[in-house]
Every structure is written in structure tokens, then in C-alpha cells.
C-alpha positions in Angstrom: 0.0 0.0 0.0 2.7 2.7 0.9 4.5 1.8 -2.9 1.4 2.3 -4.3 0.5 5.6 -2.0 4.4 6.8 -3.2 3.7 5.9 -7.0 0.5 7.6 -6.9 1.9 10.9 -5.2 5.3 10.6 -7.5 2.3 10.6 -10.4 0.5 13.1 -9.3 3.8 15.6 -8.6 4.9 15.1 -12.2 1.7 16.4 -13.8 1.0 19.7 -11.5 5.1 20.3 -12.9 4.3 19.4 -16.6 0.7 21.8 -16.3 3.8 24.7 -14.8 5.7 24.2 -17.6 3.1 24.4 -20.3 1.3 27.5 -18.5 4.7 29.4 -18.0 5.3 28.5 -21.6 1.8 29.6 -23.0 2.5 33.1 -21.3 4.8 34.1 -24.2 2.0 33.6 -26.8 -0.2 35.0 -25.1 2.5 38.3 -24.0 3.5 38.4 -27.6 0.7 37.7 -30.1 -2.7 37.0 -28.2 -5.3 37.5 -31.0 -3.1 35.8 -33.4 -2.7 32.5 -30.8 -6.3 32.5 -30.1 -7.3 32.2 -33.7 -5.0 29.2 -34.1 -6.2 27.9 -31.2 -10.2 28.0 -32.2 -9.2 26.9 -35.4 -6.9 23.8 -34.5 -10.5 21.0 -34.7 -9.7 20.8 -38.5 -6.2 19.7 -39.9 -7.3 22.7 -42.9 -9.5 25.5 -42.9 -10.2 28.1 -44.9 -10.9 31.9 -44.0 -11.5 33.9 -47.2 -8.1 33.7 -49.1 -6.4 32.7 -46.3 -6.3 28.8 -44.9 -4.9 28.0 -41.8 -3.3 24.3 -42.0 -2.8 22.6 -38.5 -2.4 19.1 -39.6 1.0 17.3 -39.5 0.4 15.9 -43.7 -1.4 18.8 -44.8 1.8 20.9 -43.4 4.5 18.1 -44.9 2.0 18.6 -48.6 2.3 22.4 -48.6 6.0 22.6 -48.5 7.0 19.7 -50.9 3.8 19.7 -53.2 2.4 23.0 -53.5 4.5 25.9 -55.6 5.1 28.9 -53.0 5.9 32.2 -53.9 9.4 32.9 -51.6 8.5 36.6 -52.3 5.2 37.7 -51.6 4.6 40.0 -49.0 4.1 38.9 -45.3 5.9 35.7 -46.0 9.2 34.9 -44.8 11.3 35.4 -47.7 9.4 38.8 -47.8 9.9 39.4 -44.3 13.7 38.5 -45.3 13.7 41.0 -47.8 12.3 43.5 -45.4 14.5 43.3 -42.8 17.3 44.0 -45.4 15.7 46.7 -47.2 15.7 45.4 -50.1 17.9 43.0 -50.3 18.1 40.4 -53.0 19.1 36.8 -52.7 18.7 36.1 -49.3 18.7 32.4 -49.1 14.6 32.2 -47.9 13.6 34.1 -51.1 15.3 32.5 -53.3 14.1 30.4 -56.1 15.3 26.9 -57.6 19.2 26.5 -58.3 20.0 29.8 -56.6 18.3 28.7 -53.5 20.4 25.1 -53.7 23.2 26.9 -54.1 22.7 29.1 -51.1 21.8 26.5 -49.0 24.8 24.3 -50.7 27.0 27.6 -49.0 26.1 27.3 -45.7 26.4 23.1 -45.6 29.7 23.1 -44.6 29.6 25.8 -41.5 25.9 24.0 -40.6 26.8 19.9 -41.3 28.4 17.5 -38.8 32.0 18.8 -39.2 31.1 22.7 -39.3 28.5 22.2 -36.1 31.5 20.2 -34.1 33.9 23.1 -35.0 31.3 25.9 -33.7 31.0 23.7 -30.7 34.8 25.1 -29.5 33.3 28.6 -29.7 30.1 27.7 -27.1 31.4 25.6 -25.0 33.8 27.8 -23.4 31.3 30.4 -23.2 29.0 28.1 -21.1 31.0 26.8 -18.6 32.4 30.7 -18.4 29.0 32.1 -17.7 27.0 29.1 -16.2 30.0 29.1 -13.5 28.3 31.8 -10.8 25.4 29.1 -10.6 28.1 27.0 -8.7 28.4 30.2 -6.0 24.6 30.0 -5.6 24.4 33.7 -8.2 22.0 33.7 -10.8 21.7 33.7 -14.2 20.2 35.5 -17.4 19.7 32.9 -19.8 18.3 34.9 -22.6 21.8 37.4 -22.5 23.6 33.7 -22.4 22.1 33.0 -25.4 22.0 36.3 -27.0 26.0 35.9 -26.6 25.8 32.4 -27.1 23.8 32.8 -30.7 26.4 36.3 -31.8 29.5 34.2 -31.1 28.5 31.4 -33.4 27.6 34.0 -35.9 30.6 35.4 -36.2 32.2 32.1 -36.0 30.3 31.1 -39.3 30.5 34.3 -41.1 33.7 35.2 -40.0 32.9 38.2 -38.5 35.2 40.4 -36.2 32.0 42.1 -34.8 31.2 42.0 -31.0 28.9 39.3 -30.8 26.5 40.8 -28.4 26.5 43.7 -30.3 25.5 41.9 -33.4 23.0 39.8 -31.5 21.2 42.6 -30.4 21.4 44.2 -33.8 20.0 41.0 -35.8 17.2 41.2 -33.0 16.1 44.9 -33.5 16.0 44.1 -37.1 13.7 41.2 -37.1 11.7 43.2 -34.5 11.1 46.4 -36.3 10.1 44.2 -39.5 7.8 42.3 -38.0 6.6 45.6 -36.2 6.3 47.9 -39.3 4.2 45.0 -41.1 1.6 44.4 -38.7 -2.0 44.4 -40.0 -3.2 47.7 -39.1 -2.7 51.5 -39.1 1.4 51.4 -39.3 2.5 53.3 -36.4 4.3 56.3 -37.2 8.1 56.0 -37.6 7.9 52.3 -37.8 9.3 51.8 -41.5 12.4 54.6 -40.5 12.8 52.4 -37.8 13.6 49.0 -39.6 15.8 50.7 -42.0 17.8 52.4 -39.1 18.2 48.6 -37.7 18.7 46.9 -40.8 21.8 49.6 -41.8 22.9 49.3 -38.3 23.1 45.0 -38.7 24.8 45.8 -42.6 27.7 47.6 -41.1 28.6 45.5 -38.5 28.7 42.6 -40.7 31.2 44.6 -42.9 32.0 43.7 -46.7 31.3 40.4 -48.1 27.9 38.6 -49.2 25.9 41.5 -46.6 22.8 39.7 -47.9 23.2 36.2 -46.9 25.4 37.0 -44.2 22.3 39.5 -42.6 20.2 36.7 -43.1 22.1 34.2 -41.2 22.4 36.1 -38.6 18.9 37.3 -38.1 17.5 33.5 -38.1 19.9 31.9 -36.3 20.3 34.9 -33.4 16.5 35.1 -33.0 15.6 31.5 -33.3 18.4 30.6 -30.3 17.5 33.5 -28.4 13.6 32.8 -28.6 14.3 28.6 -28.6 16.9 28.4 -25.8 15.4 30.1 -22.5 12.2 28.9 -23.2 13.6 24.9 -23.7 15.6 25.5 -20.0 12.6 26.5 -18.6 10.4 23.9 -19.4 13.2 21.3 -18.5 13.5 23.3 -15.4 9.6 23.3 -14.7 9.2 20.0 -15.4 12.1 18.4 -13.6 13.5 17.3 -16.8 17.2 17.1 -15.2 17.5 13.6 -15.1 16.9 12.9 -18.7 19.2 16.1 -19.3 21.9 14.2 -17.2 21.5 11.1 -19.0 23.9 11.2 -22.0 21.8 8.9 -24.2 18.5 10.2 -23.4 20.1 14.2 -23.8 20.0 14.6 -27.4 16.3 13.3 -27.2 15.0 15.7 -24.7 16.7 18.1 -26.8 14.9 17.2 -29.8 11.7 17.4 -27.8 12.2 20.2 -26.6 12.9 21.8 -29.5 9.4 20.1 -31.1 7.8 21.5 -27.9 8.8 25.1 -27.7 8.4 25.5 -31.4 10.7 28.6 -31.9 9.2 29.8 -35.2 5.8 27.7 -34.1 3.8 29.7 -37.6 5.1 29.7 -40.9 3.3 32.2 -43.3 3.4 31.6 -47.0 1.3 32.5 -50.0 0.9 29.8 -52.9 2.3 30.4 -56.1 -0.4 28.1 -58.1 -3.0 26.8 -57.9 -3.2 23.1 -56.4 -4.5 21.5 -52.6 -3.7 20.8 -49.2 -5.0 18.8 -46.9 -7.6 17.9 -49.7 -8.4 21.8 -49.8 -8.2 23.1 -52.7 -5.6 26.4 -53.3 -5.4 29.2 -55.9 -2.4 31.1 -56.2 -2.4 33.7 -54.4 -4.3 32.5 -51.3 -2.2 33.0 -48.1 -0.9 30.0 -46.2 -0.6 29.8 -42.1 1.6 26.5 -41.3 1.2 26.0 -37.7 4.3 24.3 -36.9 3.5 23.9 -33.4 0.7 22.3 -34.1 2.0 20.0 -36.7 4.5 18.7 -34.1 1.7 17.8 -31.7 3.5 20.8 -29.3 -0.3 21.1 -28.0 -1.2 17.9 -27.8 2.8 16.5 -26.2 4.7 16.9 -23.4 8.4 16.8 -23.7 9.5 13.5 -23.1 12.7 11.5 -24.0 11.3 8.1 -22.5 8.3 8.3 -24.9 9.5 11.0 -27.5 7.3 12.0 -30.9 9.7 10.6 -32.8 11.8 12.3 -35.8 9.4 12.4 -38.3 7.1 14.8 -36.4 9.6 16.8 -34.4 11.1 17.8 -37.3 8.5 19.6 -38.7 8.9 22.6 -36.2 12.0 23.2 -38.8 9.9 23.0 -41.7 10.3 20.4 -44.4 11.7 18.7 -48.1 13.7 21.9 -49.7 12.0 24.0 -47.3 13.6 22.6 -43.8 16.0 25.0 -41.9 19.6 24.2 -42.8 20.4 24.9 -38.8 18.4 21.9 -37.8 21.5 20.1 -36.8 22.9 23.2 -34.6 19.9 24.0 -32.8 20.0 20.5 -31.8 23.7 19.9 -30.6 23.5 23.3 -28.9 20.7 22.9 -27.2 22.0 19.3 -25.9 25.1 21.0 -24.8 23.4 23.8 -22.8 20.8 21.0 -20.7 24.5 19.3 -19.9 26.5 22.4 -18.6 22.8 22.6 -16.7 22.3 19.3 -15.4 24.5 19.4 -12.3 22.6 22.2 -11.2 19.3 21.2 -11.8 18.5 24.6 -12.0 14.9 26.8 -11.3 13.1 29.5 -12.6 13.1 32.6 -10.5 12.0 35.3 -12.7 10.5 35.5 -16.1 9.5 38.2 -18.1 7.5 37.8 -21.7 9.2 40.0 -24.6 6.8 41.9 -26.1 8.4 43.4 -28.8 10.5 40.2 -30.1 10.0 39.2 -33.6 9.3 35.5 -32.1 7.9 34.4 -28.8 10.1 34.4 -26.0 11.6 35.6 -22.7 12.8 39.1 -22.3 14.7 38.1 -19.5 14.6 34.5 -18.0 16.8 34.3 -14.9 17.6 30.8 -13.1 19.4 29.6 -9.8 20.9 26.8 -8.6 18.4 23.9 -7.8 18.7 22.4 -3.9 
């Protein structure tokens, strides 16, 4: 009776710190975007729906049919590759608008800094930096984790591009670029200033890149510095929520929390993007021209989940938070081993939570600041 009374209360103790995790977690849609969640939210009973010329697709094939079936236009506006084009003011041949052979080629460029080899080599540049700034957990001080990984994702940055630029000062410069993008093309009146405002962060993120290929390189930077800095603080709070840290510790079962993680938190969890013909998804039919909303959250069963490297999702649907066929993110592999090697600088300190605060302004949903403490 008293194993059974102990199983039941070990039972009961995981799910209240799985319903934290989730609830802290929801707070940054709900800080960030709130209209926009709660639509995808009410609209999530039906794998495809259509409102007017725009269809919202939640289901996991539907999602998979739209990127490898249907033709997109990488260009329209309020699509990524326009968003891309955006940020830059202008710029052309950023790898997420570009089309057929220059796209492969682009993507073909940054194989070799993102593959196994280039991802082992960056790992030299973060590791240090963790056990560096991690190290005041071991004196009982706390920690920032969204400046960790705002240095953490500017360091690898520079490390790919070869930049000489401070890498917190080109973090925070890819951020306000993404941020006053998104900003100036919000549906509504434009608030005034807002277009001056993305040009004076997009320069700003040109010149401290330097000479080279400022378009690609501005792109790089502006995914892979707002994806870590909106993926990683929200991932080590879940973990942290949801006592996660003895999978973390657990060397073979790291990289699959990781993954989960990853599936969970969903860092771009919406993927906007307008068809180029016409065609169907889902068994809906599309013209070109109608916009697309490809919940990636959703998709990956982020709503439906928990994180959990005993009984993960499996590839084939965690995967889909980084999109899919030609249109998957090239820094899949990255976001994967960094992540893994963050939860195992973390692990021995099974950290907490001890303050969070949504950012509002972000291009993506995260934390603003997301400070941590050494677990008893």
C-alpha cells in the first residue's frame, strides 16, 4: 500500500510540474501575439481551414504537402522570404527568397559551417562560453539565460561568417532588425516611424557585418540569433519546470529531450506563406495567391505533447517545427547539438526558474529576461 500511495503521489507531482511548464510556456504567446494564438487555437479542430483567401493548416500531412507539393511564392509579402527582404531593405538573394538553383546553391554555402564537421567546429566557440558564464550558478548567483544565449547565438555567428563584430552587439542588432520588420508590417494602421525604424536597424546590422555577401550574411544572422535566443530560455525552462534534469543528465537520453524540446517550444511555431499556383492541401483546394498559415506547433503535436525523451514524438514529427523537403532549416543540426550541450552544462545544477518576463516586442515568442538559480 505505501509503494502504491508513493507511486500515486510521484504521479500526481509530475503532472502539477508538466501543467507549470506548459502555463509558463503559453505566457509568451499569449505576452507576444494573443489575437493571433487565439485564432489558431479555435481553429486547430480541423487539420485545414479556410478563412476567405487565407487557410490556416494545423495538420502534420497537410503541413508536410504544402512545403514539398504546392509551388510557393518565396517573395510575396508577409511571407518569410518577404519578411527577409524586409529586414534588409531590399535586399536580394537572401537564401529564404530565393528560387530553384540559386536557392540550392545558397543552402549548398552554408552546408559546410551547418553539417556534422562545421557544427562540431562551432561547438569550441560555445562551449567555453557556457562553462564561463554558467560558472556563478556553482556560487549560488543567478543567471540570465536569454543574455547567455544572445551571446551564445552572436558568437556562433561570427564564428560562421567570419565576422570580427562584438557578438553581443551583433545579436542585439539582428534582434532589433527582425523586430522592427515584424513591427512595421503588422496588419493595421502602421505606427508612425515604424518603416524609418527598420531601415535604421537593418543599416545598423549591414555595417557590422562589414563587406562580403551582406545579404546572406544579414540573413544568417537574423535567423539563427533570434531562433536561439527565442528557442533556448524557453527549452531551459520547461526542463526546469518540469524536472526534466534527469533525462538532461543522462547522455543517451540528452539529445532526445533536446529534440523534444525543440518540437515543444516550437521557436518559429507559424510559418506564413502564399501559394504560387493553384493546387490543394489537406484535400483543400488552393489558388495562387491564397495565403498560407503552417502552424508548426501544431503539426508537431506541441499542444497535444509533453516533452518527453522516454516516450518522444519521434523524428518524423519533431522535425517539422524546422519546416520540411527543400523548405527545412539548414540549422536543424545546430539548434540540436546546442541545445543538448546547454541542458549538460545545466544538469548538475538542476536549475529553477526565479523570474520571467515575456518579450513583447521580439520578432518571435520568448523571454525578455529568463533568470535561473541553482536547484537544492
Amino acid at each position: 500500500m505505501r509503494a502504491q500511495a508513493q507511486a500515486q503521489a510521484q504521479a500526481q507531482a509530475q503532472a502539477r510540474a508538466r501543467t507549470r511548464a506548459r502555463r509558463r510556456d503559453r505566457r509568451v504567446y499569449l505576452g507576444a501575439h494573443p489575437l493571433l494564438f487565439a485564432l489558431l487555437a479555435a481553429t486547430r479542430g480541423r487539420g485545414v481551414r479556410r478563412l476567405g483567401r487565407t487557410l490556416l493548416v494545423h495538420d502534420a500531412d497537410a503541413y508536410r504537402q504544402a512545403l514539398t507539393r504546392l509551388p510557393l511564392d518565396r517573395t510575396a509579402a508577409g511571407t518569410t522570404g518577404g519578411a527577409a527582404r524586409s529586414a534588409l531593405r531590399g535586399g536580394e538573394g537572401v537564401l529564404f527568397d530565393q528560387e530553384g538553383g540559386e536557392h540550392r546553391a545558397g543552402r549548398r554555402g552554408l552546408s559546410g559551417g551547418l553539417g556534422a564537421e562545421g557544427v562540431e567546429e562551432l561547438r569550441s566557440v560555445w562551449r567555453p562560453l557556457l562553462v564561463r558564464r554558467l560558472a556563478p550558478l556553482a556560487r549560488g548567483a543567478e543567471v540570465d539565460l536569454v543574455g547567455l544565449a544572445r551571446e551564445l547565438a552572436g558568437s556562433v555567428v561570427c564564428a560562421l561568417l567570419g565576422s570580427t563584430a562584438d557578438p553581443r552587439e551583433l545579436a542585439e542588432a539582428a534582434g532589433e532588425a527582425a523586430a522592427a520588420s515584424v513591427r512595421s508590417h503588422l496588419p493595421g494602421p502602421r505606427r508612425p516611424g515604424a518603416e524609418a525604424e527598420a531601415a535604421r536597424c537593418a543599416e545598423r546590422l549591414r555595417r557590422l557585418l562589414g563587406a562580403g555577401d551582406e545579404a546572406l550574411a544579414a540573413m544568417v544572422a537574423v535567423a539563427a540569433v533570434n531562433t536561439t535566443v527565442a528557442a533556448l530560455p524557453r527549452a531551459v525552462a520547461w526542463c526546469a519546470d518540469a524536472d526534466l534534469w534527469d533525462q538532461a543528465a543522462d547522455e543517451a537520453l540528452r539529445p532526445v529531450l533536446a529534440e523534444e524540446l525543440l518540437r515543444v517550444t516550437a521557436a518559429s511555431p507559424l510559418l506564413p506563406r502564399v501559394a504560387a499556383a493553384d493546387g490543394a492541401v489537406g484535400g483543400c483546394p488552393v489558388r495562387g495567391g491564397d495565403r498560407l498559415l503552417l502552424v508548426a506547433r501544431h503539426a508537431a503535436q506541441a499542444h497535444r505533447r509533453d516533452p518527453d525523451a522516454l516516450r518522444p514524438a519521434g523524428p518524423g514529427t519533431a522535425r517539422l517545427v524546422f519546416g520540411a523537403g527543400p523548405h527545412a532549416c539548414p540549422g536543424a543540426r545546430l539548434a540540436h547539438v546546442q541545445l543538448a550541450d546547454v541542458l549538460g552544462e545545466l544538469a548538475p545544477y538542476r536549475p529553477v526558474v526565479t523570474r520571467a518576463l515575456v518579450d513583447r516586442r521580439a520578432a518571435l515568442p520568448g523571454w525578455r529576461s529568463l533568470t535561473v538559480r541553482a536547484g537544492s
